[in-house]
LOSERO-537646 format. One record per residue: x, y, z of N, C-alpha, C, O, CB in turn; residue in one letter; residue number from 1. Coordinates in Angstrom, 2 decimals. Glycine has a CB too. Layout:
N
        nx        ny        nz       cax       cay       caz        cx        cy        cz        ox        oy        oz       cbx       cby       cbz   r     k
         X         Y         Z         X         Y         Z         X         Y         Z         X         Y         Z         X         Y         Z   a   NUM
...
//
This chain:
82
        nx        ny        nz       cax       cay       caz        cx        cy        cz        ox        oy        oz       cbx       cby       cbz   r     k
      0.26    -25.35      1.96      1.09    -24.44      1.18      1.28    -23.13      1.93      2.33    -22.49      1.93      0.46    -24.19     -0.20   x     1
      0.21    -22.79      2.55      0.03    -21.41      2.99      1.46    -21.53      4.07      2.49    -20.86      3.97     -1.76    -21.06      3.80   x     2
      1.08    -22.79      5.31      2.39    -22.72      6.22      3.45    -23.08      5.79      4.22    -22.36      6.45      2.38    -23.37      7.29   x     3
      4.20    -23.81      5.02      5.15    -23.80      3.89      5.67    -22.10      3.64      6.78    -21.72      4.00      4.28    -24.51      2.45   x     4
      4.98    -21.50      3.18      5.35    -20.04      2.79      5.81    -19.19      4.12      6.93    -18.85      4.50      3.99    -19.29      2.05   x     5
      4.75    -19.03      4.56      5.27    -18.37      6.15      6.49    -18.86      7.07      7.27    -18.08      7.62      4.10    -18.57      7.18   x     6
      6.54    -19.97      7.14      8.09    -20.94      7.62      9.33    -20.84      6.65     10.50    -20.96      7.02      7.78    -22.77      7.63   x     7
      8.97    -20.63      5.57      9.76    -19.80      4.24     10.21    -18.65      4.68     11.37    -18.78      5.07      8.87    -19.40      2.94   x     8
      9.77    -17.48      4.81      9.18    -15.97      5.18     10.22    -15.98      6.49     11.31    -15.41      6.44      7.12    -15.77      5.60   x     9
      9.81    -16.64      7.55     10.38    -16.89      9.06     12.17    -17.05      8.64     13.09    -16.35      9.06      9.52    -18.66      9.94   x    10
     12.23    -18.04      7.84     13.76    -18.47      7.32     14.92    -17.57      7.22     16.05    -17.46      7.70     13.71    -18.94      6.00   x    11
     13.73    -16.67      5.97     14.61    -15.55      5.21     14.57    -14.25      6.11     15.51    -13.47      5.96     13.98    -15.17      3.60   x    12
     13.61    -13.94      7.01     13.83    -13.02      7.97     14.93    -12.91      8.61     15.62    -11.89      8.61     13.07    -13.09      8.76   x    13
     15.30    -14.35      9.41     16.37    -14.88     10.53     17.93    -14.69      9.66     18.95    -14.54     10.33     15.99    -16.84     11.02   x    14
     17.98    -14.70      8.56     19.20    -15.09      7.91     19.21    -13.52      7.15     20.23    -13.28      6.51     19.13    -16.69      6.82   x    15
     18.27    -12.55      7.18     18.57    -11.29      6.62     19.06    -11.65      5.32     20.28    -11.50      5.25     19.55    -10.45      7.43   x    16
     18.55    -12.06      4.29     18.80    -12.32      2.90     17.64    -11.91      1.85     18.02    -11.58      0.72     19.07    -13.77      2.78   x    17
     16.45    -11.90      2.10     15.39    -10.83      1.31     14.34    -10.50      2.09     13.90    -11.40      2.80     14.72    -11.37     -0.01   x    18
     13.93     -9.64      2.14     12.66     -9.54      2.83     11.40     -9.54      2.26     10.98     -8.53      1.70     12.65     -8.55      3.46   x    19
     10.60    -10.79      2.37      9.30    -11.00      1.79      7.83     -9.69      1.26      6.98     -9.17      1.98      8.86    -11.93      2.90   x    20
      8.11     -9.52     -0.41      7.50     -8.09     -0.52      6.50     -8.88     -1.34      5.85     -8.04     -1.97      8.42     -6.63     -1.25   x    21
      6.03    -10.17     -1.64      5.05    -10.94     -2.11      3.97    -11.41     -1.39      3.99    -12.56     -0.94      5.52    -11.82     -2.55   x    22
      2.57    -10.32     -1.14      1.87    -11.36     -0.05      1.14    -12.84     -0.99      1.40    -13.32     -2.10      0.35    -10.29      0.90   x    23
      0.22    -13.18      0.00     -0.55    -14.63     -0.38     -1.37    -14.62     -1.63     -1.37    -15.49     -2.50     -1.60    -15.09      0.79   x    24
     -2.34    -13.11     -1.62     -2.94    -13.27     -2.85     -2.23    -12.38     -3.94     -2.78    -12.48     -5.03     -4.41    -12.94     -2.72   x    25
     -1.47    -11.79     -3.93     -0.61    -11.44     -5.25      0.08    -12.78     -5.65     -0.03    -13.13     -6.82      0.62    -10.19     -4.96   x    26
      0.80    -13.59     -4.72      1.61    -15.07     -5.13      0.45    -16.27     -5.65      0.90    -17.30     -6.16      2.55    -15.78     -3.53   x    27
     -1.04    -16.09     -5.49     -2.02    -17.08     -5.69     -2.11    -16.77     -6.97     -2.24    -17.75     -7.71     -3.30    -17.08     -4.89   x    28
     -2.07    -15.39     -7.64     -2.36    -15.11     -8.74     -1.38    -14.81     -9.47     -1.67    -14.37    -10.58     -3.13    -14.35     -8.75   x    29
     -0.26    -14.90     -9.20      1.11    -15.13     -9.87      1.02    -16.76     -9.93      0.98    -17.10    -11.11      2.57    -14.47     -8.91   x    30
      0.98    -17.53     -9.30      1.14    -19.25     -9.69     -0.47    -19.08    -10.75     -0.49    -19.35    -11.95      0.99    -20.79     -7.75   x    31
     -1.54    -18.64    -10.04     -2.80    -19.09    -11.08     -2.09    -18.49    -13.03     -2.12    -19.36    -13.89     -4.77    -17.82    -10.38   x    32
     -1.74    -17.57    -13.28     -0.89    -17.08    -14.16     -0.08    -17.96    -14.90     -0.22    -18.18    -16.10     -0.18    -16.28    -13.61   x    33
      0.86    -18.50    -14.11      1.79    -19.21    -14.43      1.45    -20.32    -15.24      1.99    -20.62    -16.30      2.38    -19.50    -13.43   x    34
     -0.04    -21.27    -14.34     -0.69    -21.93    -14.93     -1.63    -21.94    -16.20     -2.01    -22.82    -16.97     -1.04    -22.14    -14.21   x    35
     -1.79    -20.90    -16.11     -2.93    -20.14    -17.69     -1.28    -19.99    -18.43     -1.51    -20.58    -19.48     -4.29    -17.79    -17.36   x    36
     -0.64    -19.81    -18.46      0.15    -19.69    -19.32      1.18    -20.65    -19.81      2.05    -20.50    -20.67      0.55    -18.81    -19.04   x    37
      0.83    -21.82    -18.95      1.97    -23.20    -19.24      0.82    -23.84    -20.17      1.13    -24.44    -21.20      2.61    -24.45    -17.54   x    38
     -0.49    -23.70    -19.77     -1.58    -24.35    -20.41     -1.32    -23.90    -22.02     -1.06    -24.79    -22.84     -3.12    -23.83    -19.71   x    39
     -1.40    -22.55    -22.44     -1.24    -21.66    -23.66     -0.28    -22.62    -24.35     -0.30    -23.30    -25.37     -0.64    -20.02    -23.40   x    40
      0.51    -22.40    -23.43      2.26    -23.16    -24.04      2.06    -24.26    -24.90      2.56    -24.35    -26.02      3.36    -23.96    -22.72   x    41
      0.92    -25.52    -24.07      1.57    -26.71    -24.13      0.75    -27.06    -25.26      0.95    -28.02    -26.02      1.60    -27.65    -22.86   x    42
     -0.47    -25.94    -25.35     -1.93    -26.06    -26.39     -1.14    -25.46    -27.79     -0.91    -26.14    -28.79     -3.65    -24.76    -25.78   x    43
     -0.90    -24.53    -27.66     -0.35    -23.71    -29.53      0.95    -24.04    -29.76      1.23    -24.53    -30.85     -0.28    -21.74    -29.75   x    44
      2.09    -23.81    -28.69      3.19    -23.96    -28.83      3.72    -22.95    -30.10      2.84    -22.48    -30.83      3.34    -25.37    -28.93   x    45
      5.03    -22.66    -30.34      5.66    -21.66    -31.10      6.46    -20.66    -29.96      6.38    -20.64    -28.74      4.49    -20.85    -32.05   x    46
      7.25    -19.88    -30.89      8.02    -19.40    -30.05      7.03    -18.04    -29.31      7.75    -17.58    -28.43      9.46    -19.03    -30.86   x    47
      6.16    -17.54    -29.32      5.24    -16.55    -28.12      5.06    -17.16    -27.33      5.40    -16.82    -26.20      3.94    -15.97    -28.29   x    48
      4.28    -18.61    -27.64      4.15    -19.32    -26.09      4.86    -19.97    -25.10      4.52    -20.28    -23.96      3.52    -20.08    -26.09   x    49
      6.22    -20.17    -25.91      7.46    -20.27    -24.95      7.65    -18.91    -23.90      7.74    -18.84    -22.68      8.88    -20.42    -25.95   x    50
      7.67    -17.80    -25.05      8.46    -16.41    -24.18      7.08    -16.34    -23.24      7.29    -16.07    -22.05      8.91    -14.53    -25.34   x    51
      5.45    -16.60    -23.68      4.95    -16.51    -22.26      4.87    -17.88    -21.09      4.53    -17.81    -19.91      3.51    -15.99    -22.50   x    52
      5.23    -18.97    -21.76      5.20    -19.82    -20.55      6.47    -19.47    -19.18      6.42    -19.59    -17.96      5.43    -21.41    -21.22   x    53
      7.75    -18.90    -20.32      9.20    -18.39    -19.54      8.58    -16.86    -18.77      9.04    -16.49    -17.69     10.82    -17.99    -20.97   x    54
      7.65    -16.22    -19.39      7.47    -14.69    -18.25      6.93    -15.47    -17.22      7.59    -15.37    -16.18      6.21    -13.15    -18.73   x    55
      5.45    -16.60    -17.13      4.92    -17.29    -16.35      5.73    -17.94    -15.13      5.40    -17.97    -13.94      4.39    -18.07    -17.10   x    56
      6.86    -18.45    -15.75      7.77    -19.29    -14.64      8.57    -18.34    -13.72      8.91    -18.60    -12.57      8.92    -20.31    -15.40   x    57
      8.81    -17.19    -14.41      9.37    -16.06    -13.25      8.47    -15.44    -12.10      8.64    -15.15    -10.91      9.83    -14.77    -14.02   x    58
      7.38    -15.38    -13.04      6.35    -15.03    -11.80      6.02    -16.44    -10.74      5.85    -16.33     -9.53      4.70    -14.46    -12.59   x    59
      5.98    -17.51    -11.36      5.66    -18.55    -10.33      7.16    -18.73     -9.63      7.06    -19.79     -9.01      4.98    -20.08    -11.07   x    60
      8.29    -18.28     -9.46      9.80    -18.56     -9.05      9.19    -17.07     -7.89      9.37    -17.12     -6.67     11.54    -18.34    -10.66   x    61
      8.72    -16.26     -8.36      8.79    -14.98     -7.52      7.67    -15.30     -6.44      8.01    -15.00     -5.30      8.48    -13.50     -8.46   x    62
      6.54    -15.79     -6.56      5.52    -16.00     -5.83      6.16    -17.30     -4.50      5.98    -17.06     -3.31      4.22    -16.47     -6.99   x    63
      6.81    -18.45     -4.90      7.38    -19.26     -4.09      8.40    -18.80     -3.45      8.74    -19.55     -2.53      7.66    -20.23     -4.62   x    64
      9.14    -17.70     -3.58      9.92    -17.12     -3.05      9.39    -15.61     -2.77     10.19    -14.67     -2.73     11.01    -17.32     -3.76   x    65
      8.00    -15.44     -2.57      7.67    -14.04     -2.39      8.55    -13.05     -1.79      8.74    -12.62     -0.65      6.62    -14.00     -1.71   x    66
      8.99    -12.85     -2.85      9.94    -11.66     -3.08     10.21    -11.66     -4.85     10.61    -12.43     -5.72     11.55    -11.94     -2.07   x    67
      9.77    -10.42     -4.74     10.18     -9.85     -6.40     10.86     -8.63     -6.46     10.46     -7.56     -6.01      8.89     -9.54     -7.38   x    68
     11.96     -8.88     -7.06     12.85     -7.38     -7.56     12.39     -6.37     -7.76     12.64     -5.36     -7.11     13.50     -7.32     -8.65   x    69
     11.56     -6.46     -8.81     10.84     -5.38     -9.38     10.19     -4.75     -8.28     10.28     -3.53     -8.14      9.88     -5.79    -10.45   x    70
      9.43     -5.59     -7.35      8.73     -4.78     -6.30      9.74     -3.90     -4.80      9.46     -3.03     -3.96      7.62     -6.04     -5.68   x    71
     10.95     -4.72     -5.12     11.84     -3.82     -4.12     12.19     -2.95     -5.00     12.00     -1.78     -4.69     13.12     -4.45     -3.34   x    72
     12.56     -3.12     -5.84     12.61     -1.36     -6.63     11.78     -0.47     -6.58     12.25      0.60     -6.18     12.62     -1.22     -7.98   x    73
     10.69     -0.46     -6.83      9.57      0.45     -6.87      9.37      0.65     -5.58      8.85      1.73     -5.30      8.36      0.01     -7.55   x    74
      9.73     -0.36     -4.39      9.25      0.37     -2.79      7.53     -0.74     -2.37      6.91     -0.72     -1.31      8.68      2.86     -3.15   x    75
      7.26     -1.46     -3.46      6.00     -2.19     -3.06      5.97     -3.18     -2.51      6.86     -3.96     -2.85      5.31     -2.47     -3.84   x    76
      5.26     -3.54     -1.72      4.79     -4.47     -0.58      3.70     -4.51     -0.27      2.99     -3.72      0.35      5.26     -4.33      0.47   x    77
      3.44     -5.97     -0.94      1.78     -6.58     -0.73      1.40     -7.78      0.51      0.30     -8.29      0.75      1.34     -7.43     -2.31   x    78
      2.89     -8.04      1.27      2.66     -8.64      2.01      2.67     -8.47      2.93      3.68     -7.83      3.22      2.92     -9.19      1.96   x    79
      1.68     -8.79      4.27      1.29     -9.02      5.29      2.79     -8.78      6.68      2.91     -7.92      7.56      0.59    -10.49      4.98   x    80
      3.53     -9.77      6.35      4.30    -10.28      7.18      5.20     -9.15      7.59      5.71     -9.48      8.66      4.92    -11.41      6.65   x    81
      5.60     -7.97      7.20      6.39     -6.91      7.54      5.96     -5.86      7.37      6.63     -4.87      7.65      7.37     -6.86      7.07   x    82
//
């Protein structure tokens, strides 16, 4: 997974389309998240555990694509690679 991401990272560098502001362990704990919260989902169900399984899936969409909006807005960068 780890080289998967970095060959990811390499991609989006070359093509100037986002620049990776998600490092490895902010994205480990954005997917671990994602997972505590699909779990919630699938256990109580109702509409909270939808809206948190749906916050969960943005963070796991942002971590596989380390890059998050929110963090180019604010100017933050937890990753390594730049």
């Amino acid at each position: 997974m780890i080289w998967s991401r970095c060959t990811f990272a390499v991609e989006l560098k070359t093509k100037n389309i986002m620049k990776p502001n998600v490092g490895a362990v902010d994205g480990y704990l954005r997917i671990l998240f994602f997972l505590a919260t699909l779990c919630y989902a699938v256990l109580f169900g109702g509409v909270a555990a939808s809206v948190t399984a749906g916050i969960g899936a943005v963070l796991f969409a942002t971590a596989v694509l380390m890059w998050c909006p929110i963090f180019s807005m604010l100017g933050i960068n937890t990753s390594k690679i730049y």
